[in-house]
C-alpha positions in Angstrom: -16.9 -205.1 -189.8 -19.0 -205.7 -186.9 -16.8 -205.4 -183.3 -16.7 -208.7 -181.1 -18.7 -209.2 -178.1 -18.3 -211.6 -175.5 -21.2 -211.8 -172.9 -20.5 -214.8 -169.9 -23.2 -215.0 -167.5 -22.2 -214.2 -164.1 -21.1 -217.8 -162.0 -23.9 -219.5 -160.0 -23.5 -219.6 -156.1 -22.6 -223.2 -154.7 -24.2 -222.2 -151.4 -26.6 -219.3 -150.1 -24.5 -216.4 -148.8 -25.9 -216.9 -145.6 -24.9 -220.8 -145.3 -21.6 -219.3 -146.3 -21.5 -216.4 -143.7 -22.6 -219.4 -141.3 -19.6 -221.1 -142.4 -17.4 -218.1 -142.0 -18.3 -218.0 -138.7 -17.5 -221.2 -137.5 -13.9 -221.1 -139.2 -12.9 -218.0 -137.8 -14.0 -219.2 -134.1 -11.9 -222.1 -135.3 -9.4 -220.0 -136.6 -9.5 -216.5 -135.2 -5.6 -215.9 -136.1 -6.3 -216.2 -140.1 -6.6 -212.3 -141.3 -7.9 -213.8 -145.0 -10.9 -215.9 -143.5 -11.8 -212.8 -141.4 -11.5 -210.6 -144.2 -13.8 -213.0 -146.1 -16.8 -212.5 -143.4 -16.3 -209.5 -143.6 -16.5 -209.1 -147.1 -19.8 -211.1 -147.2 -21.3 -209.1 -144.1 -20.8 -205.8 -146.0 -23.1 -206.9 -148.8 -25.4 -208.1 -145.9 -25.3 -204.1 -144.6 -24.0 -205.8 -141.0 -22.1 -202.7 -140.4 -21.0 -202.9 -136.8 -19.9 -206.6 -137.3 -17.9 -205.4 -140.5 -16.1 -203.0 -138.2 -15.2 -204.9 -135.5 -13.8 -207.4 -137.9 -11.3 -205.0 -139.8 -10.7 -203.0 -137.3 -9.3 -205.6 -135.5 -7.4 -206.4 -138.9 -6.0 -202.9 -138.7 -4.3 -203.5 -135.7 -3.0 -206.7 -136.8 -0.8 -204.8 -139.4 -3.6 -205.9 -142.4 -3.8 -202.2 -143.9 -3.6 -201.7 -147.0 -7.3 -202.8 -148.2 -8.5 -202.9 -144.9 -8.7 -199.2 -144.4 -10.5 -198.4 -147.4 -12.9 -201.1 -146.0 -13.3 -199.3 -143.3 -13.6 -195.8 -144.4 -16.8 -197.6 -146.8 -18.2 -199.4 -143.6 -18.4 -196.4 -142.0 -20.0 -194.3 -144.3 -22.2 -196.4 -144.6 -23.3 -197.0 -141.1 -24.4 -193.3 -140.1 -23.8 -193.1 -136.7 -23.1 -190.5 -134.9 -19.2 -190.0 -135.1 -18.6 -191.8 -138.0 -18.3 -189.5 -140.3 -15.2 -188.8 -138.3 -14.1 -192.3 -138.7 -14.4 -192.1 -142.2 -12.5 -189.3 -142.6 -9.1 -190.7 -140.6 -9.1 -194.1 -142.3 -10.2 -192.6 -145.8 -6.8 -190.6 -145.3 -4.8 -193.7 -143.9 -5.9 -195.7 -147.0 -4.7 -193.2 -149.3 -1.4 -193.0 -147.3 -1.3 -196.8 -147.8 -2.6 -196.4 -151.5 -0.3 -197.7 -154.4 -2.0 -198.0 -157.7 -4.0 -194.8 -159.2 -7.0 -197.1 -158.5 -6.6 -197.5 -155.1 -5.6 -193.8 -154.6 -8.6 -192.9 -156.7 -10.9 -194.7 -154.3 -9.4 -193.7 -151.0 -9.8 -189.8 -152.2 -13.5 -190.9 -153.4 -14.4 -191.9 -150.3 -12.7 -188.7 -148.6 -14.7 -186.5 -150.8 -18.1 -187.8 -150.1 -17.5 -187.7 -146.4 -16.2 -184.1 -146.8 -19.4 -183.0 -148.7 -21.3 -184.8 -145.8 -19.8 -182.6 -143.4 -20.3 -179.0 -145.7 -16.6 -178.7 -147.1 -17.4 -178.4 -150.3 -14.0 -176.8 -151.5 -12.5 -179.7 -150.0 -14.7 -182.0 -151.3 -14.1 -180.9 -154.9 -10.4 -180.8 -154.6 -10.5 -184.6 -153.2 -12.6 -185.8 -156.0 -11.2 -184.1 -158.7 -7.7 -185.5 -157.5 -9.4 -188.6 -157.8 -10.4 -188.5 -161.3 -6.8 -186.9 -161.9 -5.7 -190.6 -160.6 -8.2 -192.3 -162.2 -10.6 -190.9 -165.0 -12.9 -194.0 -164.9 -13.6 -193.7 -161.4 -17.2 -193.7 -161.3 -17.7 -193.0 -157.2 -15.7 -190.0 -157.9 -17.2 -188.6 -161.3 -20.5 -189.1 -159.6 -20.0 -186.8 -156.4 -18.4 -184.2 -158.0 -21.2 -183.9 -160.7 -23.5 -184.0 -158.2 -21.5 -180.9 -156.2 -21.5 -179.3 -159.6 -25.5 -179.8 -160.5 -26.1 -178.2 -157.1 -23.7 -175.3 -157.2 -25.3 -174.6 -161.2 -22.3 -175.3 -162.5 -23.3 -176.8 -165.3 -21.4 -175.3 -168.4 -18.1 -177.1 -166.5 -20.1 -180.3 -166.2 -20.6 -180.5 -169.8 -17.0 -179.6 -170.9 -15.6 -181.5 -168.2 -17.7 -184.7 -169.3 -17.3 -183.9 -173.0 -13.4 -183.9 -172.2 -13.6 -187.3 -170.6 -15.3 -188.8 -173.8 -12.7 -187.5 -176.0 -10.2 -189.1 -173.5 -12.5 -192.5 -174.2 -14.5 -192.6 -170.6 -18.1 -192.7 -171.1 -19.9 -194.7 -167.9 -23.3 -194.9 -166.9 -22.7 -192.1 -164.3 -20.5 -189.3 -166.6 -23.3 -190.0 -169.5 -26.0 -189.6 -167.4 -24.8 -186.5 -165.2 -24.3 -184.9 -168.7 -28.4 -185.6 -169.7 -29.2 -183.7 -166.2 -27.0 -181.0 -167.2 -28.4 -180.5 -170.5 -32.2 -181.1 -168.6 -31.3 -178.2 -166.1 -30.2 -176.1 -169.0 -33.4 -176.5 -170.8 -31.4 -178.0 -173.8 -34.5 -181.0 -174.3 -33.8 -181.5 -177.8 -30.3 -182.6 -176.8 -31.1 -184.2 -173.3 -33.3 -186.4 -175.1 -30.5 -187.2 -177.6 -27.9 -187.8 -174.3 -30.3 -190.1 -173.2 -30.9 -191.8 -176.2 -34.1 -194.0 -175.6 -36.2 -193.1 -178.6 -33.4 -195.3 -180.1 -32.0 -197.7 -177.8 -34.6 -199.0 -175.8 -35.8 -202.4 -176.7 -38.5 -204.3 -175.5 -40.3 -208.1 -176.7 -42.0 -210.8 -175.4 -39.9 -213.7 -174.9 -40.8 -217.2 -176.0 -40.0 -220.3 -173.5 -36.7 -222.1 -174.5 -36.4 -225.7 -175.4 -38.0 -227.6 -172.9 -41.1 -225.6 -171.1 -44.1 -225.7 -172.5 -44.6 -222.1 -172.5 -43.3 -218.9 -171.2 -45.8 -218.7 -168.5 -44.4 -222.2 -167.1 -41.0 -220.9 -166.9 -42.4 -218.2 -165.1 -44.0 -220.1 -162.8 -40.8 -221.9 -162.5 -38.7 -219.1 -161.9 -40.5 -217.9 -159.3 -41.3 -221.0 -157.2 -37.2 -220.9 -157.4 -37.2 -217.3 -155.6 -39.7 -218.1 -153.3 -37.8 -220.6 -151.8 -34.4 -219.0 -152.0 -32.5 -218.7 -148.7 -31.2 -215.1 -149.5 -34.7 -213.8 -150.3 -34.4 -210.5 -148.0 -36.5 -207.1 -147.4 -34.5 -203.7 -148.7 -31.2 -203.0 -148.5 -29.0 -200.2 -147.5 -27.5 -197.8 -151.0 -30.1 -199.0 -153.9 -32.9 -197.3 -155.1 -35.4 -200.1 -153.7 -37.9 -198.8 -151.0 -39.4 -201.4 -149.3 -38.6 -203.9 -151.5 -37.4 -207.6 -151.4 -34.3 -208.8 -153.4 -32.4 -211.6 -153.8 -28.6 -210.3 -155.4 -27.9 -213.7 -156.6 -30.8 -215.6 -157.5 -29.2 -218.1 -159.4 -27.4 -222.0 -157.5 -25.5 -224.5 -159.6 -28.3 -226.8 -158.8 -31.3 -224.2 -160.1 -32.9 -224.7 -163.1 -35.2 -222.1 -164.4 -33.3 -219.1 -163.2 -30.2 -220.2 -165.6 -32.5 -221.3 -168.3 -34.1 -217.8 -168.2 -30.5 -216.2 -168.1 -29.1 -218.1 -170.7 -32.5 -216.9 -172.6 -31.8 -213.3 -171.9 -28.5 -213.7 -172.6 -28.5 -214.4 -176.6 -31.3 -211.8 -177.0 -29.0 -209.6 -175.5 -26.2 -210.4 -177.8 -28.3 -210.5 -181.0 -29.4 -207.3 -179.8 -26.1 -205.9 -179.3 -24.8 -206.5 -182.7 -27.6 -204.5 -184.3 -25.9 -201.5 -182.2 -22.7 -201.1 -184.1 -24.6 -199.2 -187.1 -25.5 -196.2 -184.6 -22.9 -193.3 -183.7 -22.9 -192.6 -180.3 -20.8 -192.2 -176.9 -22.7 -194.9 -175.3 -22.5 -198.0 -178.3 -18.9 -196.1 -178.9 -18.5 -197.6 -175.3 -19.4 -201.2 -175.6 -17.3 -203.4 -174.2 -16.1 -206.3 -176.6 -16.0 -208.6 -173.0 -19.0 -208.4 -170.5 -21.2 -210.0 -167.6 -24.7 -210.5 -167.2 -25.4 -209.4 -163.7 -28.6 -210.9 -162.3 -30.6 -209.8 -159.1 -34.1 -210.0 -158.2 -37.2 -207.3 -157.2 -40.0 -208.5 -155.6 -42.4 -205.9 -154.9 -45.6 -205.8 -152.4 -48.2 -203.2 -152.6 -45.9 -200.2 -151.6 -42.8 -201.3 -152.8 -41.1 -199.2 -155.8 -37.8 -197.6 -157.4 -36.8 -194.3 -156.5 -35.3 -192.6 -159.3 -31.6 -194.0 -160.5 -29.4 -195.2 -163.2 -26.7 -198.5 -162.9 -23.7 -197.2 -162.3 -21.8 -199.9 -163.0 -23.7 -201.7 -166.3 -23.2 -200.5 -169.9 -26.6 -201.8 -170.7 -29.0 -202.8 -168.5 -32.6 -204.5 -168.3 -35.7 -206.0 -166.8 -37.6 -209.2 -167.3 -41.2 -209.8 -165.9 -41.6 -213.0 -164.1 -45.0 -212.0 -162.4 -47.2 -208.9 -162.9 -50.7 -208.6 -160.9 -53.7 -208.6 -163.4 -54.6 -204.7 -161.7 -51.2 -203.9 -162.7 -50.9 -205.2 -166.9 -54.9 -204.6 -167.5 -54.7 -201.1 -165.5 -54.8 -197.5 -167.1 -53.0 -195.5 -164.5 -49.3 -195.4 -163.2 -49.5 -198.4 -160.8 -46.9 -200.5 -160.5 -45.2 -199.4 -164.2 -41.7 -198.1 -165.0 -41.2 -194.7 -166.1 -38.1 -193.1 -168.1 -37.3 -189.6 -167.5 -35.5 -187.0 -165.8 -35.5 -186.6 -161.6 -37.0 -183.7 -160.5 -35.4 -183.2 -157.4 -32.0 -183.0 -159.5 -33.4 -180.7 -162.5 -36.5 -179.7 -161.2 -40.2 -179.9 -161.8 -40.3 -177.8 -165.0 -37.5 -179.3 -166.6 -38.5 -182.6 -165.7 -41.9 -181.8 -166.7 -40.7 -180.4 -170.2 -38.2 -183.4 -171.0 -41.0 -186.1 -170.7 -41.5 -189.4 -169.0 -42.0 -192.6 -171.4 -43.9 -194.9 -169.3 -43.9 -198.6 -169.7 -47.0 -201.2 -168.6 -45.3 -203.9 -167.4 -46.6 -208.0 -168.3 -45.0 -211.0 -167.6 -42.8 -212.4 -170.2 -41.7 -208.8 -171.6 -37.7 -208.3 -171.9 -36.6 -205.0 -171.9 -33.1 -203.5 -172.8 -32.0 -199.4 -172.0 -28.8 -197.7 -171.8 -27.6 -198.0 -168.3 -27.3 -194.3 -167.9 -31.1 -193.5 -168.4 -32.8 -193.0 -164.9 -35.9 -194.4 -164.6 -37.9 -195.5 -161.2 -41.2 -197.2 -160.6 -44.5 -196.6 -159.2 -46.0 -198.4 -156.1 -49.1 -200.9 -157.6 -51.2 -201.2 -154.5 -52.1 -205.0 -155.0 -52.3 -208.0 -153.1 -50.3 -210.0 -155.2 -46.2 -209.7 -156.0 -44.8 -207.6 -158.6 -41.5 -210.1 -159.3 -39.2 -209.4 -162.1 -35.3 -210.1 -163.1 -33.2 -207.1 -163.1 -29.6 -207.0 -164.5 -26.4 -205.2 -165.7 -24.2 -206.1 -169.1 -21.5 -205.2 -167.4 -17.7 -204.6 -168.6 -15.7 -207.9 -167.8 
């Protein structure tokens, strides 16, 4: 009997974030005594990697007696910032959220944070004990998993990986980060056959060119649709701070109420994707053992120039994940070396040039039209194409609701 699945695409924005962070702005002049509208621009200016205006703002919360979230907030804003001294910062309001922490979640997250600053600063044992009070808090805590596999890849620790990650599966956690950490681990130990099989993309990577929906002449209209919508979009914006974009521009909600390719091309993706997903309940495996029966398509968009490209990475927070290509330049789909393509395979700055060399990269030719589905957990990066023209395609998460 096949499991249900559930896949809502994720809500349309009313307004560009930056009309709304204009907004903000106004009503908290306006307003300056309402915490939840200053916590709302803040919010919005984190995603906007406005650091220093993030901090002002909740600090200022903080002393107003608004603690509980707000010093998690702050721990996050300042780890992310990278001045000098804030590693510091971190570190005392990572501690005062976790004093102010109620649910396993939010303890989780506060010790999270506390351990990543901690292996910033060379305190490893610290660092371990933090994170691995974390998972005690929380198993699913993917921040958490993800540093101390990382401390544990580095220290060549890798039998514990593997029984630690194998313990979590039996316990029912199996995330993009914990199955993909265990694929390294099994790279590093020059396990292939087995890595391979971790990875899993001999048998669950899917790829087809799309057909246009009802009402577009063809798929290269929609296309052309689609992109004249991004082109135009207010949020269009170059890099931004913790992805695996390098000199790239995004746009991390492409879609309005008002839009009209951009949904019909989601809409598209989205019953591939389910028809897809009900084919996967014949294979055995800790990834389709960890679909979720209710999810979210999670859209964002990549538009690369000639030197733009994806470093290494997986999606930590999708089950599956996926590409669509809205625009590919002619020296890029006719070419015959790695330019501008996508590449499966194993980082060699995590398990080294041999192993990575040994395990194998599957490389992919991208043209416009093509659909792609992976595992979430399978790292993959892309090459920089060297062309005048844009590289544009639709990335997204299926993501557990």
């Amino acid at each position: 009997m096949a499991r249900p699945f559930q896949l809502e695409i994720e809500r349309p924005l009313d307004i560009a974030r930056q009309h709304e962070i204009a907004l903000l702005r106004k009503a908290v002049a306006a307003n300056p005594a309402s915490s939840a509208l200053r916590f709302k621009l803040a919010m919005r200016l984190f995603v906007q990697d406005a650091f220093d205006e993030v901090i002002d703002l909740l600090e200022k919360l903080f002393e107003d007696g608004d603690e509980r979230h707000v010093a998690q907030y702050l721990a996050e804003a300042y780890t992310s910032r990278e001045a000098p001294g804030d590693d510091r910062r971190a570190e005392e309001f990572a501690r005062k959220a976790l004093d102010r922490s109620i649910l396993p979640g939010e303890q989780a997250r506060a010790l999270a944070a506390l351990g990543k600053v901690m292996t910033r600063q060379g305190r490893i044992a610290e660092a371990r004990t933090a994170l691995s009070a974390a998972l005690h808090a929380d198993p699913h805590d993917r921040n958490a998993y993800k540093r101390l596999a990382a401390l544990d890849v580095r220290a060549g620790a890798l039998d514990e990986l593997l029984a630690f990650a194998d313990d979590l599966i039996a316990r029912g956690v199996a995330h993009s980060r914990l199955l993909g950490a265990r694929a390294i681990a099994l790279a590093k130990l020059e396990r292939f056959d087995e890595a391979r099989t971790a990875v899993g993309l001999d048998r669950f990577l899917y790829r087809r060119t799309l057909s246009a929906p009802p009402g577009w002449d063809d798929i290269a209209a929609l296309n052309g649709a689609v992109k004249e919508e991004l082109d135009r979009h207010p949020d269009l914006r170059f890099d931004r701070y913790g992805t695996a974009s390098t000199k790239t521009w995004r746009v991390d909600e492409p879609a309005f109420a008002s839009s009209v390719a951009i949904p019909a091309l989601q809409a598209l993706i989205r019953q591939v994707a389910v028809d897809y997903v009900a084919t996967l309940d014949q294979h055995d495996s800790p990834w389709t053992n960890a679909r979720p029966e209710h999810a979210t398509l999670h859209n964002w968009c990549v538009l690369t120039d000639a030197v733009g490209h994806e470093d290494w990475h997986v999606h930590q927070n999708g089950w599956m994940s996926g590409v669509y290509y809205v625009d590919v330049p002619p020296m890029v789909r006719g070419g015959a070396t790695t330019a501008g393509c996508l590449a499966f395979g194993m980082p060699e700055d995590q398990v080294g040039p041999r192993a990575a060399e040994a395990f194998g990269e599957t490389l992919v030719r991208p043209q416009p039209g093509m659909l792609m589905f992976f595992p979430s957990h399978c790292y993959h990066r892309t090459f920089e194409h060297g062309c005048d023209q844009r590289r544009i395609c639709l990335a997204f998460d299926i993501r557990p609701a």
